[in-house]
C-alpha positions in Angstrom: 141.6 118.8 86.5 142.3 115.5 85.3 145.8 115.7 86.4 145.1 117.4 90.0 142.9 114.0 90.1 145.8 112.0 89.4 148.1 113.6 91.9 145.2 113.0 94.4 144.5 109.4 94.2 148.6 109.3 94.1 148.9 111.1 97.6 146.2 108.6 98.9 147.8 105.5 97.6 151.1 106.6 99.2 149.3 106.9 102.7 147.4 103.5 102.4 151.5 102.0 101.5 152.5 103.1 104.9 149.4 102.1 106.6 149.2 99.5 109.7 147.1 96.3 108.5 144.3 97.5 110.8 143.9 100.7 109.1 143.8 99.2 105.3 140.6 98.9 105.2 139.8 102.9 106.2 142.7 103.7 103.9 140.8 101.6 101.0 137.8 103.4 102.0 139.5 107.1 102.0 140.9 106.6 98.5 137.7 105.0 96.7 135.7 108.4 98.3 138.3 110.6 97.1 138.5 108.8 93.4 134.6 108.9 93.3 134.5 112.4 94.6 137.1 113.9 92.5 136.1 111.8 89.1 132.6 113.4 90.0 133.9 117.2 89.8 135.8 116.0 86.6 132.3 114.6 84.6 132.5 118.0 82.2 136.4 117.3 81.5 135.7 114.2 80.7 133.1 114.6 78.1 135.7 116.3 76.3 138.0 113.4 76.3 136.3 110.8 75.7 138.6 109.2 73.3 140.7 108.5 76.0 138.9 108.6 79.3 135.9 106.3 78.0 132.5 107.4 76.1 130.4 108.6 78.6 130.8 110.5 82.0 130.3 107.1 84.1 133.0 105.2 81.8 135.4 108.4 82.7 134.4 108.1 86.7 135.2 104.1 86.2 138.6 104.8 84.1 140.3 107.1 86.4 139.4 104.9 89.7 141.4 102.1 88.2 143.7 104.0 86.6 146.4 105.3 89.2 145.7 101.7 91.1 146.7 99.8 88.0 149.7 102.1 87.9 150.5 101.7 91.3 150.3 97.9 91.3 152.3 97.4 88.2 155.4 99.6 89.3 155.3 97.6 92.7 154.8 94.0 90.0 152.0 92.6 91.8 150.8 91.7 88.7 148.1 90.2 90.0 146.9 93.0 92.1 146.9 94.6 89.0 145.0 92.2 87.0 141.2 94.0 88.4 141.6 97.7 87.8 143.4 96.5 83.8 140.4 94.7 83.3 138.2 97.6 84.0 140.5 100.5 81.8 140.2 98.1 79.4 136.3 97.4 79.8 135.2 101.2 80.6 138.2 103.6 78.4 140.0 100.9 75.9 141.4 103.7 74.2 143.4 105.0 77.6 147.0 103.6 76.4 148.9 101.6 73.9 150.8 100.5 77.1 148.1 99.4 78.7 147.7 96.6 76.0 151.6 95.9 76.1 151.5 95.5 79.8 148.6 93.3 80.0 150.9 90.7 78.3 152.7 90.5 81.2 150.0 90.7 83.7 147.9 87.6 82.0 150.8 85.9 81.9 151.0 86.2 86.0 147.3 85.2 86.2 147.8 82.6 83.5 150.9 80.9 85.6 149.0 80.9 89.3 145.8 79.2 87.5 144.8 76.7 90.2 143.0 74.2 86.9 143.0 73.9 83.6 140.1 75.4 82.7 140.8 78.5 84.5 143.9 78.4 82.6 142.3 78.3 79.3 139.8 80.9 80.7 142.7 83.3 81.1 144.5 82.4 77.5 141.0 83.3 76.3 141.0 86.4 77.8 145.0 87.5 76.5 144.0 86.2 73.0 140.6 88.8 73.3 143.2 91.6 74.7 145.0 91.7 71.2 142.1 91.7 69.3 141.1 94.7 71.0 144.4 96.3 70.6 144.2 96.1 67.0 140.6 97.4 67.5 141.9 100.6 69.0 145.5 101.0 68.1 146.1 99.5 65.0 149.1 97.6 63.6 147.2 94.7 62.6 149.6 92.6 61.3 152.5 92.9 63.9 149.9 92.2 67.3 148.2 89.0 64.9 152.1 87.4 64.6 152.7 88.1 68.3 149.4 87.0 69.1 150.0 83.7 67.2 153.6 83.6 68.8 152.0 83.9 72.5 149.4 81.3 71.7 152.1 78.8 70.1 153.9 79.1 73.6 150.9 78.6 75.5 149.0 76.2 73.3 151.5 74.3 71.6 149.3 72.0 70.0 146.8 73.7 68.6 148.8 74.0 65.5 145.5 75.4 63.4 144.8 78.3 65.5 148.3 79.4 65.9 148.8 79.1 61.7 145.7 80.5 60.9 146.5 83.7 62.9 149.9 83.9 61.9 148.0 83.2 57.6 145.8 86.2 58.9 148.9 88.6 59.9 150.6 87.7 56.6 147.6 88.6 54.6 147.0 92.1 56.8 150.7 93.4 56.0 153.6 91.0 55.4 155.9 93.4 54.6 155.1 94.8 58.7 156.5 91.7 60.2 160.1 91.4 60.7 162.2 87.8 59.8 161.6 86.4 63.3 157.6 86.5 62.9 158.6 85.4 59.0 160.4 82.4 60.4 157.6 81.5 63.0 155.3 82.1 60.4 156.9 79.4 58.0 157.9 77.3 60.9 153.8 77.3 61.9 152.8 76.3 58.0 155.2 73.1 58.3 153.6 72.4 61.8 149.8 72.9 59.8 150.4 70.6 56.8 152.6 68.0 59.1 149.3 67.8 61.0 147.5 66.4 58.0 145.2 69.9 58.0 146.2 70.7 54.5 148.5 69.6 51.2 152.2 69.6 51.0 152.0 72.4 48.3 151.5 75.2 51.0 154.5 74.1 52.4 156.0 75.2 48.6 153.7 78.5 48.4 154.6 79.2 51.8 158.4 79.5 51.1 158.2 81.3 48.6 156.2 84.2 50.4 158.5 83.9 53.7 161.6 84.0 51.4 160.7 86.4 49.1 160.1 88.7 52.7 163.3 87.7 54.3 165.5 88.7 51.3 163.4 91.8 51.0 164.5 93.2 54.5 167.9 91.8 53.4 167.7 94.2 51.0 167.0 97.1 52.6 170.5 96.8 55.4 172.9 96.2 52.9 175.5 98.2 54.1 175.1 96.5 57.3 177.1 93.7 57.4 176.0 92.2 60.9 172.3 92.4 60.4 172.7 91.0 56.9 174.3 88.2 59.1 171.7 88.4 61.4 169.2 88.2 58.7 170.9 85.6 56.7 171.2 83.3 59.5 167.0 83.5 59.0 167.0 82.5 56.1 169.5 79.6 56.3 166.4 78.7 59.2 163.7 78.6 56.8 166.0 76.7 54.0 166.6 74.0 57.1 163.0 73.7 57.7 161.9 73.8 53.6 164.8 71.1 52.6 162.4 68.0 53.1 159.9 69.2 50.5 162.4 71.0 47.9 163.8 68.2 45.6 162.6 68.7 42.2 161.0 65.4 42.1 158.4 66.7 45.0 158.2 70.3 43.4 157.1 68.2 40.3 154.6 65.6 41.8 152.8 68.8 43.9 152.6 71.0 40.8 152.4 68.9 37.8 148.6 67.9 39.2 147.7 71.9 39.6 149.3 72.8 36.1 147.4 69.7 34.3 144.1 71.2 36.1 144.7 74.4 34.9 147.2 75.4 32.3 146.7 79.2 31.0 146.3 79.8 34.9 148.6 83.0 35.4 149.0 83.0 38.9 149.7 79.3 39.1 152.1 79.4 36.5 154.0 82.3 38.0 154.5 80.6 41.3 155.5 77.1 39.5 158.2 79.3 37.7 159.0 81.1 40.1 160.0 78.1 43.0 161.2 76.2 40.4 164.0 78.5 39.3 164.3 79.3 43.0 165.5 75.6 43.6 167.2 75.0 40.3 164.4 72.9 38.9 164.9 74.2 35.4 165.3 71.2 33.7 162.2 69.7 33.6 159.3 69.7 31.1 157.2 71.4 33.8 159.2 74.1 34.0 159.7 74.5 30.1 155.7 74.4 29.6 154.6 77.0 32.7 157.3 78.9 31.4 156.1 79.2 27.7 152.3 79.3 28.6 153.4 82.0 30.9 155.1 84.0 28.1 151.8 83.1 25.7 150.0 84.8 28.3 152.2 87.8 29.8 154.8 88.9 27.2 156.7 90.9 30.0 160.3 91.6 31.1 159.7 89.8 33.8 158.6 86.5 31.9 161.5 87.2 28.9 163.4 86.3 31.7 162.0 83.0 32.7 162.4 82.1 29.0 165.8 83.6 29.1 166.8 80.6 32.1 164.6 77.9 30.6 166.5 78.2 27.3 170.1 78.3 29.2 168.0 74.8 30.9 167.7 73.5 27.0 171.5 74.6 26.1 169.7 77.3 24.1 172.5 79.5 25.0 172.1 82.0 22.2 168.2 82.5 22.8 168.9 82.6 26.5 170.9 85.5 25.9 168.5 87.5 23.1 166.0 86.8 25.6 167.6 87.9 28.7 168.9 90.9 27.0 165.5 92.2 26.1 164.5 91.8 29.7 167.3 93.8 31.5 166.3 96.9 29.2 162.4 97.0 30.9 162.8 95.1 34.4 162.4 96.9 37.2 161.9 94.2 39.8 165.5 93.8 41.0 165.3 90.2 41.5 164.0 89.6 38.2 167.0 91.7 36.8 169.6 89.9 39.4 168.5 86.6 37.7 168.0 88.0 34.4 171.9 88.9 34.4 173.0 85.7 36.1 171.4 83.6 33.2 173.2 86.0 30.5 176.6 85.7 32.2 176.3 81.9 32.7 175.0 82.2 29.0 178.1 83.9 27.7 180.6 81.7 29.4 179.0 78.3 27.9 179.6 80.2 24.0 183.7 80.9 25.2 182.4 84.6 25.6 184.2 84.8 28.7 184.7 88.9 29.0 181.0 89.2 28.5 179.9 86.5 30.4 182.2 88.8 33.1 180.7 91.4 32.8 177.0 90.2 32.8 178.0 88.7 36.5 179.6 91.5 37.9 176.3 93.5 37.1 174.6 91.1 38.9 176.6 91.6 41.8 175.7 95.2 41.3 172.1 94.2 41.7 171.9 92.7 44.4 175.3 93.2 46.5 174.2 90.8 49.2 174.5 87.4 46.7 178.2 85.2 46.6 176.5 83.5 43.9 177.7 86.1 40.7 181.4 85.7 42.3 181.1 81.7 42.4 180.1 82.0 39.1 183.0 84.6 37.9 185.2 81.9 39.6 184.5 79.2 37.4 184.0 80.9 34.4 188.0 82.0 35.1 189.2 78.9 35.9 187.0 77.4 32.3 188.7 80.3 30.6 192.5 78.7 32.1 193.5 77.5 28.1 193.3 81.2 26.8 195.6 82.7 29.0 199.4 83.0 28.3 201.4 82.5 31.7 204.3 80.4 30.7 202.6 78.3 33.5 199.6 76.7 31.5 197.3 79.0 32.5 197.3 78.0 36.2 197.4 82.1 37.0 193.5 82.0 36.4 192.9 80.1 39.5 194.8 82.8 41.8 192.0 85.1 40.6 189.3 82.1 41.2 190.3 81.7 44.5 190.3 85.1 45.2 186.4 85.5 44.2 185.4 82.9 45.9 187.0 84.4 48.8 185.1 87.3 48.0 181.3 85.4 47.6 182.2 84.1 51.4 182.6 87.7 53.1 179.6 89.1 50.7 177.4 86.1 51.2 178.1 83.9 55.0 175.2 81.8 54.3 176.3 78.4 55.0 175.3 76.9 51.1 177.6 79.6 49.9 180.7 78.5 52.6 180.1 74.9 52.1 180.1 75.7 48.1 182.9 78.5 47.9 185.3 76.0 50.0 184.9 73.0 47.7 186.0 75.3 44.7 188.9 76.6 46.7 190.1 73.1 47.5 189.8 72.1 44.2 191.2 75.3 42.2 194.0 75.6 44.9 195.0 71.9 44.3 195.9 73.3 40.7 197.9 76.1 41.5 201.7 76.2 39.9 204.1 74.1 41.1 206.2 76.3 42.8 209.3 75.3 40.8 207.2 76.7 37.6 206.7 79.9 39.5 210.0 79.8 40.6 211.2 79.9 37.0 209.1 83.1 36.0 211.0 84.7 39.3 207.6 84.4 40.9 207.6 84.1 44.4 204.7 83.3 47.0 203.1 86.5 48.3 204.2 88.7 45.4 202.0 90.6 43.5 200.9 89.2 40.2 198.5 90.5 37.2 196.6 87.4 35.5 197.2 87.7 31.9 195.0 88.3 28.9 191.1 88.8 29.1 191.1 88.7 33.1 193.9 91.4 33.2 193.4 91.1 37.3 195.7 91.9 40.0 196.2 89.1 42.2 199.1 87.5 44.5 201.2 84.3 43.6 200.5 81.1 45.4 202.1 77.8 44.6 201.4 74.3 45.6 
């Protein structure tokens, strides 16, 4: 019956389109008594749906008089025709349509452009801001509708930089892992806005990055085998590095944390995110690091903490504990960035004790880890062209850096992140600028282009290139 209804109210709207201006008003007239009449004869219908047609017979009568109106005025986009029967589906059957909430968007943002002041504006912002509370109210997805409410309200009301972080703290807190890298982005960009505006310390800029990084390189993670959306998403993150670089030199790492550690020492959390950002950033070296890191362990013997030990030992030239430690960790960890870092540490580990085959193949398993990082091929890179005094070429070893290049190469198509470009390119200049002479190669009846297997350990197929 509901339907019939529907078709009804349809039929009439159609009539009033094609009406002269003289007859509107009768038109207006004939619809509202068939609406009224028909939502009358549908009262026992609509006690069955009330879920969607409003709680009590009177809601219903209200909801499907603005329905097909709403409908009507919204296919046409006179949005602000529109803007009365929304308000009243969303005052007497809130539970009508998801759309209903998507679509107000747009039509409060047509009453919120033709405000004739500024507090009618605000009134109407008000009223969008309400709107996707009550979505969440009836159609879930909490987190997603707080970061685009926060994004809407940062476009509106640029400077209120509290409300617009707050929400966007509040979305992060419902379901990070909901929001996708463009409302992670906003919601770092937001927390730089906050503490710039002197509403709170520079260390939430610091805890901040380490949530919205941790999230973008987790939906890295999961497209892979995607090579334009790992672009897409690495581009992201190359946004929030931008935005962090002013608070991420050690020496401001240290000043923020250094306070909170003295404070509170045996502090797990605290000393998990100090260890955490500070191997992150490369801040390894520092007493802070060594003495979260070994409190940390006092506390949590874990895989996840051997680890940490593991780097700050490879930090102290401890290269043999590094290893032990970083060894026992790879056996239990099942965080995949733990175990990426844990094998990066052994690998760099390996190549500073001349154990260049292991140190290999500790870095190519990181590389298995976590096939989005350049970093284990960087690495690989220089621990060939360290290892250029073993090899046997009747060229000095200068064959090693045909297979440097070549991973380098390799860390820029796995990895197009602009730190790994800039870094990959400076390494090729430099390893390519000690290539054989070409009258060397020309000696071993080597010529430019031709295949070539590196000798010794590194036993890799490469090509020769002379300088």
């Amino acid at each position: 019956m509901l339907v019939q209804l529907a078709n009804t109210i349809k039929r009439k709207q159609t009539i009033l389109k094609y009406k002269k201006n003289d007859n509107i008003s009768t038109a207006m007239k004939e619809l509202k008594f068939v609406i009224i009449a028909a939502a009358a004869l549908s009262m026992g219908l609509a006690a069955n749906a009330q879920s969607k047609w409003g709680d009590t017979p009177d809601d219903s009568i209200a909801c499907i008089s603005n329905v097909s109106l709403y409908q009507e005025f919204y296919k046409q986009k006179s949005y602000t025709d529109c803007y009365e029967p929304w308000k009243q589906i969303l005052k007497h059957c809130p539970r009508y349509s998801k759309a209903v909430y998507q679509r107000g968007e747009t039509i409060m943002k047509s009453m919120i452009n033709i405000a004739q002041s500024a507090e009618e504006r605000d009134a109407y912002i008000d009223e969008l801001m309400a709107m996707f509370d009550q979505r969440i109210q009836y159609f879930g997805e909490e987190a997603m509708v707080l970061a685009k409410k926060a994004q809407t309200l940062s476009t509106l009301r640029p400077k209120d930089v509290k409300t617009v972080y707050e929400i966007y703290a509040q979305a992060v807190a419902a379901g990070a892992d909901q929001l996708d890298e463009n409302y992670v982005t906003l919601f770092f960009k937001a927390t730089v806005d906050y503490v710039q505006a002197g509403l709170a310390e520079p260390s939430l800029v610091i805890d901040n990055y380490d949530i919205a990084s941790e999230l973008l390189d987790n939906i890295r993670d999961t497209i892979v085998d995607d090579s334009a959306k790992v672009a897409k998403i690495s581009g992201y993150i190359n946004n929030v590095e931008a935005v962090f670089s002013p608070y991420a030199s050690c020496d401001q790492l240290i000043e923020i944390y250094q306070k909170k550690f003295d404070a509170d020492p045996k502090n797990a959390e605290l000393l998990k995110k100090i260890t955490n950002i500070m191997m992150k950033k490369g801040c390894t070296e520092n007493k802070l690091f060594f003495s979260a890191t070994e409190n940390l362990y006092e506390l949590e013997p874990s895989p996840s903490t051997a680890m940490r030990m593991g780097s700050m030992c490879y930090s102290q030239h401890k290269y043999a504990d590094a290893i032990n430690y970083t060894q026992d960790a790879v056996k239990s960890l099942t965080d995949k960035k733990d175990l990426y870092k844990a094998y990066l540490i052994m690998g760099l580990s390996y190549a500073e004790m001349g154990s260049y085959s292991a140190a290999r193949t500790a870095l190519l398993k990181a590389a298995e880890v976590d096939r989005t990082k350049g970093e284990p091929y960087i690495n690989l890179a220089t621990v060939y062209a360290k290892s250029y005094r073993t090899v046997d070429d009747g060229m000095g070893g200068r064959s090693v850096y045909w297979a440097a290049v070549d991973e380098l190469r390799h860390a820029k198509q796995v990895e197009p992140t602009d730190i790994i470009i800039s870094i990959a390119d400076k390494y090729i200049s430099a390893y390519s600028a000690s290539f054989p002479k070409k009258n060397d190669a020309f000696m071993l009846d080597l010529i430019d282009g031709h295949s070539y297997v590196v000798p010794g350990w590194i036993g890799k197929s490469t090509i020769v290139r002379t300088r």
